[in-house]
N, C-alpha and C positions, 0 to 999 in steps of 0.2 A: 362387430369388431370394436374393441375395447380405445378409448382417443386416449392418451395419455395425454394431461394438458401441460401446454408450456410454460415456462418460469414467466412471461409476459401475463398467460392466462392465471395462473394463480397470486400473482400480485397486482392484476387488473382495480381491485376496489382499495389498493395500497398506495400513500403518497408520501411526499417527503415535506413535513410540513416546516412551518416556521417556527416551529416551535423546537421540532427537532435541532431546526440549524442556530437558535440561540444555546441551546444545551450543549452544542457543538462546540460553540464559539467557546462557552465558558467552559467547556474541558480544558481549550489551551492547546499546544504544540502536541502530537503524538494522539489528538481525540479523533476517532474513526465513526463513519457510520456504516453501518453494516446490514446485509439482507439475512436475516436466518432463514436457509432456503429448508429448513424443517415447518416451520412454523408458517412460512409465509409472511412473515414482519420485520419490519426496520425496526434499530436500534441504535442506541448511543451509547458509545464504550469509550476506555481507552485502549491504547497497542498494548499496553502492559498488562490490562487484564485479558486481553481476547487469546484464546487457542490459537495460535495458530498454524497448529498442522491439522486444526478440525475441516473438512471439505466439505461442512454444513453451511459456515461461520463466513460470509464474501463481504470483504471490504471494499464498498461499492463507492465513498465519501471519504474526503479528509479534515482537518482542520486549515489546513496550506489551501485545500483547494475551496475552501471555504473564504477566506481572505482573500483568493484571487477576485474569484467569479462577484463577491458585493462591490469589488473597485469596477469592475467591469457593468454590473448593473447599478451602478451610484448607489448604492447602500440600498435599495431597494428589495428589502427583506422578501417579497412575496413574490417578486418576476424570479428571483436567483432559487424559491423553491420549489417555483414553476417547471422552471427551467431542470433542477436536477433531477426532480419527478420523470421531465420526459425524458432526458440521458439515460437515467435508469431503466423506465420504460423500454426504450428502445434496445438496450444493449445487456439486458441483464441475461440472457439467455444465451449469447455468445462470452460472459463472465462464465458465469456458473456450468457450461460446457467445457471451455477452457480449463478452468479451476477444476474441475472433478479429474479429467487427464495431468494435469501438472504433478513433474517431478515431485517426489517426495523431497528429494535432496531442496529443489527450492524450497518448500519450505521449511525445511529444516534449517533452511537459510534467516530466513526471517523470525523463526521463533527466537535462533540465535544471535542474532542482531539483539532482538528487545533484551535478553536476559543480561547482556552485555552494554543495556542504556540507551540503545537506539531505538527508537519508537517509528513505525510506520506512520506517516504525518500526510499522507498524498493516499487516492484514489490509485492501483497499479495499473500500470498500463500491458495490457496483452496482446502479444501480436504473433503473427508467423512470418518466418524469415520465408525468401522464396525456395529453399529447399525444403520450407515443411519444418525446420525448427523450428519448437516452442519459445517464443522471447518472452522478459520478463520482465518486467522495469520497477523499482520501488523507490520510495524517496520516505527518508530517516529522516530524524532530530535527534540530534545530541540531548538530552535527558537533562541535561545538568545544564547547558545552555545553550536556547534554540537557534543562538548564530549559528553553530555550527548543522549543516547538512550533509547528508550522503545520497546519493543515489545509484543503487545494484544493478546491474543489466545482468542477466544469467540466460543461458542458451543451452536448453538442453539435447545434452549432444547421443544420447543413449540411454537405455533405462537404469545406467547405472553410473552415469557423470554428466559435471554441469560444467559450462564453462563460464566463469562468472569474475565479474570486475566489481569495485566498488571506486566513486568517485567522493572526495569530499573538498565542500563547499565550506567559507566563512562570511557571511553574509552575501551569498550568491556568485563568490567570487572563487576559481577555480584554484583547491589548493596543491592535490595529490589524486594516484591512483593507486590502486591494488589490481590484481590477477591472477587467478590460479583454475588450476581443474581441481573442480571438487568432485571426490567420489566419497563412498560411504566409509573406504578406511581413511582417506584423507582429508577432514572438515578446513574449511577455509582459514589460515591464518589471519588473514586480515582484519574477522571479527572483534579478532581477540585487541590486534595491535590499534586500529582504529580508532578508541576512544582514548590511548593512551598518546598516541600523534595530535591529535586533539589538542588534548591538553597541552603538550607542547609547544604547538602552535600559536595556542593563544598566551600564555607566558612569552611567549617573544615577540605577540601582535600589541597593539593597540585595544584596549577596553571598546 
């Protein structure tokens, strides 16, 4: 009988080093790390240059979550990529299952975001609702400036609609929401209006 090995087993001799997470650092808002589950390797990109409706391509790392987790481990470069070695370890094989069934429409969600200035900046968070919905969580950056955040929750409700909100933040502080069904004749407005409220918002905030 033939083993088919697991995403654990094939990135067994794979780590997330510290090297990685200063190249991270220095991408800046919107810098992702990524498992290419072709190849078996991590990587360092931006949202703007990654695919993303490739279901090879798993953004496992962020830049945000890169800034959390060093205040959490005092700046201690080697425990924080300890640390997400074994996160990864642990859970890449419940990503990359998740990821391979995930809506198309999500991500056509997210490609749409970036082309539109919003950068995937956070690890996604995947979960199932307890009916068996696919949940989906992402956290943006404004492009143009990282005060501004969003984060998508999309719950897909069929193979052919999402039901998806988008939240935005100005420096972590709750500004607006959006809501819509997205199906494949009708893409999310919210994309679009987003980074133009944005702007708005901060012409009438404080620098």
């Amino acid at each position: 009988m033939t083993v088919v090995p697991t995403m654990y087993d094939r990135f067994a001799d794979e780590e997330v080093t510290v090297d990685m997470l200063r190249d991270l650092g220095r991408t800046g808002p919107g810098g992702l790390l990524i498992a290419d589950l072709r190849r078996a390797a991590y990587e360092v990109t931006h949202a703007r240059d990654l695919d993303m409706v490739n279901r090879g391509l798993l953004p496992i790392y962020g830049h945000d979550d890169l800034l959390h987790d060093l205040d959490c481990y005092d700046r201690d470069w080697e425990e924080t990529a300890d640390a997400v070695t074994d996160t990864t370890w642990d859970q890449l094989d419940h990503w990359a299952t998740f990821s391979r069934a995930m809506s198309p429409l999500a991500r056509a969600l997210r490609r749409d975001m970036t082309v539109c200035g919003m950068d995937l900046t956070r690890r996604p968070v995947l979960n199932y609702a307890p009916d068996g919905t696919r949940l989906v969580q992402d956290t943006f950056v404004l492009r143009t400036n990282p005060r501004i955040t969003f984060i998508s929750r999309s719950g897909q409700q069929g193979p052919a609609s999402l039901l998806a909100s988008l939240d935005m933040y100005d420096r972590g502080h709750y500004v607006t929401t959006w809501t819509q069904l997205v199906t494949h004749e009708a893409s999310p407005k919210f994309v679009r209006e987003a980074p133009l409220e944005a702007e708005r918002h901060m012409k009438n905030t404080c620098p």
